[in-house]
N, C-alpha and C positions, 0 to 999 in steps of 0.2 A: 528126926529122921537124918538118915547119912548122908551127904550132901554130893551129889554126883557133880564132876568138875565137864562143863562145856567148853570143848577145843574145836574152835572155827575153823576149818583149811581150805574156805571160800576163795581167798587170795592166793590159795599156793595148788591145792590138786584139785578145788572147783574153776579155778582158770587153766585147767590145761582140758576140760572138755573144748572141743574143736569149734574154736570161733566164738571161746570167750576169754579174748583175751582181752586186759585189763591195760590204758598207761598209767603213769604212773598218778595224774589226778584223780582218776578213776578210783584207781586202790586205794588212796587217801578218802575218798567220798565213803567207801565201805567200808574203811576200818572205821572210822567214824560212828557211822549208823550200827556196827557191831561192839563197840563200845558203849552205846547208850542201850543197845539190847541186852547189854551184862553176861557177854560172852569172856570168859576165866580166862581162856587162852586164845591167841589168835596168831594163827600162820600164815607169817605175811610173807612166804615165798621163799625161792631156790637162791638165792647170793649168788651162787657158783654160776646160774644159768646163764645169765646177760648183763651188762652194765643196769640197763632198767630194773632189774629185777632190784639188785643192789640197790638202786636207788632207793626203787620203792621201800624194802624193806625199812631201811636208813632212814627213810622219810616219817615213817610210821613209827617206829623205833622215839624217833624224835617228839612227836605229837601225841603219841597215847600215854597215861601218867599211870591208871587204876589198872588195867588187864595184865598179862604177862604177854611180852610178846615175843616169839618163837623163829626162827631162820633155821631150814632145813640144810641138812650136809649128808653127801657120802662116806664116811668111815674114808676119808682123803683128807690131806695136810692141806691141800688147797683149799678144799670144799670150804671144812673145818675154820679155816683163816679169815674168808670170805665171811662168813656164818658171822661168826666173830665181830670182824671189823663194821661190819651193818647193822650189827646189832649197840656196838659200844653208848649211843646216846638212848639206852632205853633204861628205863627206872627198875624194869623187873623183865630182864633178857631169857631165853632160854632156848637151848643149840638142842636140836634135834638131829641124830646121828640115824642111818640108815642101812642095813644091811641083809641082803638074802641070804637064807637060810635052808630054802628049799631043796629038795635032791634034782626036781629036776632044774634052777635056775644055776644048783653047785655046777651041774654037769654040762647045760647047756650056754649059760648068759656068763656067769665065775673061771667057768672051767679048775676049778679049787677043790683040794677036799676039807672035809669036817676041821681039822686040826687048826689050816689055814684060816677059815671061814670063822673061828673062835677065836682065832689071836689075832685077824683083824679088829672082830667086834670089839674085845679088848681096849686094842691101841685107842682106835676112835673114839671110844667112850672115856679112855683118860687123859687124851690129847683136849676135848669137848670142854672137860671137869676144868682146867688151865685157865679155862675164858671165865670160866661162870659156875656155882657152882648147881642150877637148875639144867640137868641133863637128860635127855628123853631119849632110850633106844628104841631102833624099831627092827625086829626080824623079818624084813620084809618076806612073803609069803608064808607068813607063819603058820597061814590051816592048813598049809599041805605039808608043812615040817615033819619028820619024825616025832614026837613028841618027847622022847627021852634026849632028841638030842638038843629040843627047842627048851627045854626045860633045864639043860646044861648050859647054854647061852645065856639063856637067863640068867639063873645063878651067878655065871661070870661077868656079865655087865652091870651087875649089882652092885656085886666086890670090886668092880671097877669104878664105881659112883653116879651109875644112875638112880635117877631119884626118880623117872617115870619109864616104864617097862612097856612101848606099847604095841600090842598082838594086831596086827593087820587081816585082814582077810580078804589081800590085794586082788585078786580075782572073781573075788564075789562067790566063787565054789563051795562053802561049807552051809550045812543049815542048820536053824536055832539047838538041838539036841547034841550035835556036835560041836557046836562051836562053846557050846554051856560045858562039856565036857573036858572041854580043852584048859578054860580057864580054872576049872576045879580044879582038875592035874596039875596044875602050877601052882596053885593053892597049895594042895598036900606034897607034892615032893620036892617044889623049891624050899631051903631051909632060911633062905635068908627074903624072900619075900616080903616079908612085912617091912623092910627098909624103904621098898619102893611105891608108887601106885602104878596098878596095874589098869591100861587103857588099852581102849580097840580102836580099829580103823577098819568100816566093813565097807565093801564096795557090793552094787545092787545089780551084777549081773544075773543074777535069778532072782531079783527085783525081794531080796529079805535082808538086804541092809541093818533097815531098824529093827527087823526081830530079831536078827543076828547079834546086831548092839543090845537089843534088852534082854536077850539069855543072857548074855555075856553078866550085864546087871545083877542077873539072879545069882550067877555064877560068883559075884564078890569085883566085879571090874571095878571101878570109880572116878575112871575119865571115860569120855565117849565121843571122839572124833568126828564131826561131821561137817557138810555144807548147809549155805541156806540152798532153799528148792529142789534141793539132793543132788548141784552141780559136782561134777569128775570127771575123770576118764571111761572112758565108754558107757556104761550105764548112769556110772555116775557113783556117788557115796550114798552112806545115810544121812537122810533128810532131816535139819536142825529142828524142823519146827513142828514135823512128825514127833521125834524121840523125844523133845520136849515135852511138848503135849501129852504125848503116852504115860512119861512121868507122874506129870501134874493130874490128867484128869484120873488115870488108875495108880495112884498115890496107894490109895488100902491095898493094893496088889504087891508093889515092886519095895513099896515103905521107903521113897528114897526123894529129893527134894534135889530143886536147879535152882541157881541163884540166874534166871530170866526174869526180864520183863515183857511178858506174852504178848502185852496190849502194843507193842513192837513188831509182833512179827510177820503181820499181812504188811506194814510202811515199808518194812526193811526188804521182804520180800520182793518186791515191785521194783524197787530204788533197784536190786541186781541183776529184774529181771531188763529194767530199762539199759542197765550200765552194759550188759553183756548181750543185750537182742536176742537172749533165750527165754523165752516165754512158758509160762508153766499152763502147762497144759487144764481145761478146766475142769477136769474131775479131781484133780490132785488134794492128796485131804490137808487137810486145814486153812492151806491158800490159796487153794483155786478156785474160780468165780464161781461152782457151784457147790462148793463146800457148806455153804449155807444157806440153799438155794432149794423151794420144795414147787414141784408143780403137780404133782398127783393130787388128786382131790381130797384123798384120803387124807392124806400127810396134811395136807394144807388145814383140812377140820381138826384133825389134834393138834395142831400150832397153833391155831386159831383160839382152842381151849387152852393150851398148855404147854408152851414150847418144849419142857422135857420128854412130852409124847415121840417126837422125832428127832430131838439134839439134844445127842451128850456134853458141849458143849455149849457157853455164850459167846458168837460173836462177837461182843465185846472185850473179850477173854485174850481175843486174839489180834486184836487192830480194827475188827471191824464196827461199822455202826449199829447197825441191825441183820437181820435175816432177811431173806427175800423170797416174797411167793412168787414165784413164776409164772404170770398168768399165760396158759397153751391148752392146747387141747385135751388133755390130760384134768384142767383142773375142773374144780364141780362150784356147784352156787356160792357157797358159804365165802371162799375166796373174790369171786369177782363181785358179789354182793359188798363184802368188806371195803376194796378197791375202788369201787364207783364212790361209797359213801367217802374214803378220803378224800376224794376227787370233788368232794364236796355236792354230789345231787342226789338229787331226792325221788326216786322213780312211783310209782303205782303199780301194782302188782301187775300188770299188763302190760307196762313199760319195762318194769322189770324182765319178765318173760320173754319179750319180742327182743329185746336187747340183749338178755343171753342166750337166746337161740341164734340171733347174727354171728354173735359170739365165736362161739362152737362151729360153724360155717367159716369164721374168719379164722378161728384156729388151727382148721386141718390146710389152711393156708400159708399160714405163715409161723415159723418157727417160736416167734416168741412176740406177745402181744406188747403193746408198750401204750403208756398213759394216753397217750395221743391219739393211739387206735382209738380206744375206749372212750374219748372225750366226742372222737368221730361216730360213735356209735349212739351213745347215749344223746349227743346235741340232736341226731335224728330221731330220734325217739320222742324228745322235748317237743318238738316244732313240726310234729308230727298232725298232717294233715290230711282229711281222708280220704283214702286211694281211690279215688274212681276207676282208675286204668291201674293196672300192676303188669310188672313185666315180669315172663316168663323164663323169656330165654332169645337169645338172638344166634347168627351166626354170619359172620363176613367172611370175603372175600377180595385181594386187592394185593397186588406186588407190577411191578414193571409189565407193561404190556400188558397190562388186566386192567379192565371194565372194577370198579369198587364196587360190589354188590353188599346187598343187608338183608337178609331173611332177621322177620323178627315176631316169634309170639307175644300175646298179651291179651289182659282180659278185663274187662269189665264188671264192674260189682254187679251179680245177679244175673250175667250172661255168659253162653259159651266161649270159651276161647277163640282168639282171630288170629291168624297167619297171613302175613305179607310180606312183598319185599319190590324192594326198589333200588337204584342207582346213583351215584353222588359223586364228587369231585373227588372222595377221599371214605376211608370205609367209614370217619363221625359222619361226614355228611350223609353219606348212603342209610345209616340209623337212620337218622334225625328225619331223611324224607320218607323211610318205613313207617316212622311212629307216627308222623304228620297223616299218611295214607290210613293207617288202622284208623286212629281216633278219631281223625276228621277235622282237625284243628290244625290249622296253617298258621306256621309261626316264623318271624324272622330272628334271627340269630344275630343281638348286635355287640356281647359280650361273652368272651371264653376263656375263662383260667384253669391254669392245672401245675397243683403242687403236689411235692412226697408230703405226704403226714406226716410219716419217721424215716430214718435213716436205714440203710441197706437194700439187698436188691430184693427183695421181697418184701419192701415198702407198699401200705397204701397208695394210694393217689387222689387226688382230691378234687372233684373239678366243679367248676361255680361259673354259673352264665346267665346271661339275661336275653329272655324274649319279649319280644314283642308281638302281642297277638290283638288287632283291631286296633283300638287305641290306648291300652292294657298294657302296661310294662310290667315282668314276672321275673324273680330271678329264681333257679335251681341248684341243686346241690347234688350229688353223688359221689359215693366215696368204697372206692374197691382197690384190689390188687391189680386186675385187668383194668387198664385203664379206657378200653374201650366199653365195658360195662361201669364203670365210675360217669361217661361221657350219656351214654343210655340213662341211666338211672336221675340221672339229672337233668335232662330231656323229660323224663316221663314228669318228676316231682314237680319241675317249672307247668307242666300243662294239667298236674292237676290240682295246682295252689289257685290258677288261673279259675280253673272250674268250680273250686272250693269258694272265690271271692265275687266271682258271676253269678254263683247261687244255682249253677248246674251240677255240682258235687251228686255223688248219690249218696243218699241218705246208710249208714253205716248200718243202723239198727235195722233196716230191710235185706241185710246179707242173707 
C-alpha cells in the first residue's frame, strides 16, 4: 500500500484554538509524545509570531532526531528568516510558506491582484528553497480559489521548488465530492505535479474535516494535515486519530497505510488534553470515554458473545485496555450478571433477581452504576434477613421554624399495610420514632454512620447504626441515593435482624 505521510500541526494551528496555548515546556512535552506516536511531520509553530514561539520551535528542532520538523512562514523575508534560523539545529528541517489565493481574501485581506498574488508565491517559495531544500507551499484558502488559477499557483511553486504543495480548506466550506474534485483537477492539468506531494489541511467548520481529508485520499493527496483531538481555529482541524484510524481500519477501502503507532493514541490524546485544559468531549470517536463503552442491553449481549457484534475496532488497537459495559438502566441481565461474577459473588437465582430489580430501581437513579453500587447491592442481598416489617414509603417534613414531621408506611408479612407518623428533633429522628410507633419496638440509637459509596453527586449513601433494644444490641445497614431513606431502611433492617435473632421473625414460607 501507498503510504500516506502524517503532518501534526498540534503545536502550531491546534494551539491557536482559544485557550490552548502552549509554553514552551509544554510544546517540548508534545513534541515528544508525537514523536513516539510516529508522526512524519511535525509543526512546531509560527517563528515570526513571538520570541516563545521561536523558542519553542528551536527547542524542538533541537530535540527531535527521526521526524521532519516544520516552521511556518508568510511568503515575507522576515518570516522566511525567522523560519530559518529556528529551524537550523534540526536533522530534517522544512519551511512552510503560506499564501492566500482566494478572490475574496485577494480583494479583501491582500487587496492584490492574480499577477501579484503568483509572483509573491514565487519569490517565497525560492527564498524558502535557500534554507533548505524540503519546501511546503500552501494556497491558503484554496476550496474557494478559482481552480484554474489555483492550479496555475501550483504549477508555479513547483517550478519554484516545492517538494510539498499543500491544498487547505481553511474555512471548513467545501464538502467530500468537491474537495475530491479539486484535487483531481490538479491531478490532470498540473503538468508538473508529480515533482511534488500533494497535501490538505481541512478545517471542521461543518464538522467533515476528515471526510474532506479522505476524498482528498481517494482523490491521489498523500500528506494529511491534522491535530490530535481535532484541535484549531474555531472548529478546529481534522482529527489525527479519527483519519488515522479511518486508514487503518477501512484499509480494503482507501488501500493506503500510516506509519502510526495506534496503541499511542488514547496516551497521547490525554497528555494534550491535559496540557491545553481542552477536554474531549465523550462521544468523540476513538478517544472519547465512550468510544468503547456499551450500556444497551442489547449491545452489551453481542459483546458479551463477540466483541465484533458492536466494535469495529479493538480497544487495544488504540491505547486502551479494554472495553467497558456501562452498567445503567439501559442494561439487561447478561451484563450485570457478568459484573457481579467479576466482583467475585455467587448469588441464587432469587438473590440474583431481587438484586437486579434493585438494580434497575437504582438505575433510573443515577447515571451510571459503579462497583461499589453493586457490592452495596449484592452484600444486602448475602446477609439478607427475613423482612418481618418492610417499608413502603415514608414522607418528611422539617426546615427552620418547622416542627420535623415523618409520615411512614409499612407492612408486615401476612398483614395490611400501617400508616403513622410522629415528631423528632430532626426529620432521621422523626422516621425512627414513626417506625418505633408502627412496629411496636422501642429502640435506642447509640450508633450512626454515613458515607458516599461512590463519588459524584448522585452518590449512594450508606448508613450503619446500632440499636439497642431491651438488652439486645442490633446494628443496621441502608443504602440509597436519598439519604433520608438509606437512614429508614436501616432502621427498619436493625429491627428486623433483632426480631430475626428473638425468634419473632415471621416465618417467610407463611407469605
Amino acid at each position: 500500500m501507498d503510504e500516506i505521510i502524517v503532518f501534526d500541526t498540534t503545536l502550531r494551528d491546534g494551539e491557536q484554538s482559544p485557550g490552548a496555548s502552549m509554553n514552551t515546556a509544554e510544546k517540548l512535552e508534545v513534541a515528544r509524545a508525537l514523536d513516539l506516536l510516529g508522526v512524519d511531520v511535525i509543526e512546531a509553530g509560527f517563528p515570526i509570531a513571538s520570541p516563545d514561539d521561536w523558542k519553542a520551535v528551536n527547542e524542538i528542532a533541537k530535540l527531535l532526531e527521526r521526524p521532519v520538523v516544520c516552521g511556518l512562514a508568510r511568503c515575507r523575508e522576515g518570516d522566511i528568516e525567522a523560519a530559518a534560523s529556528a529551524l537550523e539545529p534540526a536533522k530534517h528541517p522544512r519551511i512552510h510558506v503560506f499564501l492566500a489565493t482566494s478572490e475574496i481574501h485577494r480583494k479583501f485581506k491582500l487587496e492584490k491582484a492574480k499577477p501579484e498574488i503568483l509572483k509573491l508565491a514565487v519569490e517565497g517559495t525560492r527564498m524558502a528553497k535557500t534554507f533548505t531544500d524540503d519546501v511546503q507551499f500552501s494556497p491558503e484558502d484554496a476550496a474557494r480559489t478559482e481552480l484554474d488559477f489555483l492550479c496555475e499557483v501550483v504549477e508555479a511553486v513547483i517550478d519554484a521548488g516545492a517538494t510539498t504543495v499543500n491544498i487547505p480548506d481553511t474555512v471548513g466550506y467545501s464538502v467530500p465530492p468537491r474537495f475530491r474534485q479539486i484535487i483531481e483537477t490538479l491531478y490532470e492539468k498540473v503538468p508538473n505535479i508529480g515533482k511534488a506531494v500533494i497535501a490538505v489541511h481541512c478545517h471542521n467548520d461543518l464538522g467533515l474535516a476528515v471526510a474532506n481529508s479522505l476524498a482528498a485520499v481517494e482523490a491521489g493527496a498523500r500528506q494529511i494535515e491534522c491535530t490530535i483531538n481535532g484541535l484549531g481555529e474555531r472548529a478546529g482541524n481534522c482529527s489525527l486519530e479519527e483519519v488515522v484510524m479511518a486508514l487503518r481500519v477501512r484499509s480494503d477501502h482507501f488501500k493506503r497505510s500510516v506509519n502510526i503507532d495506534t496503541t499511542r493514541l488514547v496516551p497521547t490524546s490525554r497528555l494534550v488534553a491535559r496540557v491545553t485544559g481542552i477536554h474531549v468531549q465523550r462521544n468523540k470517536a476513538i478517544v472519547g470515554e465512550n468510544a468503547f463503552a456499551h450500556e444497551a442491553g442489547i449491545h452489551q449481549h453481542g459483546m458479551l458473545k463477540d466483541a465484533s457484534t458492536y466494535e469495529i475496532m479493538r480497544p487495544e488497537d488504540v491505547g486502551l485496555s479494554a472495553s467497558k459495559l456501562v452498567l445503567g438502566k439501559h442494561s439487561g441481565r447478561h451484563a450485570f450478571q457478568k459484573r457481579i461474577e467479576e466482583l467475585g459473588y455467587d448469588l441464587d437465582e432469587d438473590q440474583f433477581e431481587r438484586a437486579f430489580g434493585y438494580f434497575k430501581v437504582l438505575a433510573d437513579r443515577k447515571k451510571e452504576i459503579f462497583d461499589e453500587d453493586l457490592k452495596a447491592i449484592v452484600q444486602d442481598e448475602i446477609q439478607k434477613i427475613p423482612q418481618t416489617w418492610e417499608l413502603l414509603s415514608f414522607h418528611t417534613t422539617s426546615g427552620s421554624g418547622t416542627i420535623p414531621t415523618a409520615t411512614v408506611r409499612m407492612k408486615k408479612t401476612g398483614e395490611d399495610a400501617l400508616t403513622d407518623a410522629a415528631c423528632g428533633d430532626g426529620p432521621v429522628d422523626a422516621i425512627y420514632n414513626t417506625i418505633e410507633r408502627v412496629t411496636g419496638v422501642s429502640a435506642k440509637l447509640t450508633d450512626y454512620e454515613i458515607h458516599a459509596v461512590t463519588g459524584g453527586k448522585d452518590a449512594q449513601g450508606e448508613v450503619s447504626l446500632a440499636l439497642e433494644i431491651g438488652k439486645r444490641k442490633v446494628r443496621g445497614r441502608g443504602v440509597s441515593t436519598d439519604i433520608l431513606e438509606a437512614s429508614a431502611k436501616a432502621f427498619v433492617n436493625a429491627v428486623n435482624l433483632y426480631l430475626y435473632e428473638t425468634g419473632e421473625a415471621s416465618d417467610p414460607e407463611k407469605k
